[in-house]
C-alpha positions as CSV (number, residue, x, y, z in Angstrom):
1,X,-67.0,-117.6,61.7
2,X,-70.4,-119.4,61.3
3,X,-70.5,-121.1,57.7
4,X,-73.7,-122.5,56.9
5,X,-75.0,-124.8,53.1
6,X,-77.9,-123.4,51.3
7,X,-80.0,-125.2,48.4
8,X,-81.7,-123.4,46.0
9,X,-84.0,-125.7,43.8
10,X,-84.5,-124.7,40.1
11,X,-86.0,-126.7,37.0
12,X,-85.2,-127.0,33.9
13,X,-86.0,-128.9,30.2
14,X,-83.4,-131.5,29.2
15,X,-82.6,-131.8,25.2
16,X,-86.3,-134.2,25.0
17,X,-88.3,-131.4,26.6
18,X,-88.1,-133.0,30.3
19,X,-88.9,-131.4,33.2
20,X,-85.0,-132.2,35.2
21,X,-84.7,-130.5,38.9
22,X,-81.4,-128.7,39.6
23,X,-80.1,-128.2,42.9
24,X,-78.0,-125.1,43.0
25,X,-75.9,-125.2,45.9
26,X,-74.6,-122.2,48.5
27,X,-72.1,-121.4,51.0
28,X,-72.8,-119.0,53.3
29,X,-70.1,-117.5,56.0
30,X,-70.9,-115.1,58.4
31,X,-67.7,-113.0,60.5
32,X,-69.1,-110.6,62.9
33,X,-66.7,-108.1,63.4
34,X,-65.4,-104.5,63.3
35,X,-65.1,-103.2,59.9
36,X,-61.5,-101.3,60.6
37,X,-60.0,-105.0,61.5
38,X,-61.2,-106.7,58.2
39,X,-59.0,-106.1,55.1
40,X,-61.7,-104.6,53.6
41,X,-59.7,-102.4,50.8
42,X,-58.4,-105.8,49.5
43,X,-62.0,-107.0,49.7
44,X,-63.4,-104.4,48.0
45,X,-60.6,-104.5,45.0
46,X,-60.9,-108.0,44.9
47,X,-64.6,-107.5,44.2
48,X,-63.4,-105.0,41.5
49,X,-61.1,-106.8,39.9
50,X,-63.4,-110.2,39.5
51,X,-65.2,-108.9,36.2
52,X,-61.9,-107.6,34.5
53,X,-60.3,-110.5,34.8
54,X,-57.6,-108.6,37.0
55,X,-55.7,-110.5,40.4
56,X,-56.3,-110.6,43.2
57,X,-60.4,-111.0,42.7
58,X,-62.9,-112.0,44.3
59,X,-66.4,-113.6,42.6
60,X,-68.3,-114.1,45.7
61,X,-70.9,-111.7,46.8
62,X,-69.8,-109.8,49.7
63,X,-71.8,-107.7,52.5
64,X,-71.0,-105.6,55.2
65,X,-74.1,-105.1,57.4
66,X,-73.5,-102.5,60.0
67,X,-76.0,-103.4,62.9
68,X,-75.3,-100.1,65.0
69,X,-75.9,-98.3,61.8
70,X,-78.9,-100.6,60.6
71,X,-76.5,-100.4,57.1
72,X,-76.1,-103.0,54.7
73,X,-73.2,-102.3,52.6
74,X,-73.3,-104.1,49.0
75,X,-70.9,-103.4,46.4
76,X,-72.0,-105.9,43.4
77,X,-68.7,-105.0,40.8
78,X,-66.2,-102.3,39.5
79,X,-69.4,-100.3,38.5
80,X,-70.7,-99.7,41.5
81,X,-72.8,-100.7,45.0
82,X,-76.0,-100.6,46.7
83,X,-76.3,-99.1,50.2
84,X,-79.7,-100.4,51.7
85,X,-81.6,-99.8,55.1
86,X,-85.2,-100.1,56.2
87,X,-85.2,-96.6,57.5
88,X,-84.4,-93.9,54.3
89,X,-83.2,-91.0,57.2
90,X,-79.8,-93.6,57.9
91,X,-78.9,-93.1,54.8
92,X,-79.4,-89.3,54.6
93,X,-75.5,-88.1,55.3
94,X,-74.7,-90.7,52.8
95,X,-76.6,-89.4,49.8
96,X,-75.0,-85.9,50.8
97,X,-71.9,-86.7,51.0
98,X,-71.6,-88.9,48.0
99,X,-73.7,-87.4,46.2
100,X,-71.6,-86.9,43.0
101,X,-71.4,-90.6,42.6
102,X,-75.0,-91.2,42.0
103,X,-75.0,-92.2,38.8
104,X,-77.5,-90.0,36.5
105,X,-80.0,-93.5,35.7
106,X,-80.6,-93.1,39.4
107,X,-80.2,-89.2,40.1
108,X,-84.0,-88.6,39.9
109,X,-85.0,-91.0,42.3
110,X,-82.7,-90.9,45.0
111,X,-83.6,-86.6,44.5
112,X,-87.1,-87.9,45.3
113,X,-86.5,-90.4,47.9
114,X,-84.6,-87.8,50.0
115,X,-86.4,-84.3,48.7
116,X,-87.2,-82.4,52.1
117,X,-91.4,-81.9,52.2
């Protein structure tokens, strides 16, 4: 597992009206490997459960990137995920099969995105 510190810099006023620099501060871990050996149910509930207040949870933003598949794999709480890739066709069997679970906000453009010419 590679692990690797980011810094963010961000600024801010104090309670006088100064200008104060804060230094937000990132870990970053990387595990490459196969999806099917990761505990990724308990990841995924984990990530479910942060926001409800519910154990086991986890608060930390978690991707699976599937480099075969050129996926990235993104699910931000118990609401739902994101599903990204550069080309729109790798994620074509996706939007059929899950299509139900496109939430209505979004059902007009992802019908756009994918609507055959």
């Amino acid at each position: 597992m590679e692990e690797e510190k980011l810094f963010e810099l961000d600024e801010d006023e104090d309670n006088e009206g100064n200008k104060i620099e804060i230094k937000n501060e990132y870990k970053v871990s990387v595990l490459a490997d196969e999806v099917a050996s990761l505990p990724y149910k308990e990841i995924l509930e984990g990530i479910s459960h942060y926001e409800q207040g519910r154990e086991p949870s986890i608060g930390q933003s978690v991707y699976f990137i599937s480099k075969e598949k050129e996926i990235l794999f993104h699910m931000y709480d118990d609401r739902g995920c994101i599903i990204h890739s550069k080309d729109k066709e790798k994620l074509r069997d996706l939007y059929v099969k899950f299509n139900e679970w496109i939430v209505n906000y979004y059902r007009e453009y992802f019908d756009s995105v994918f609507k055959e010419v």
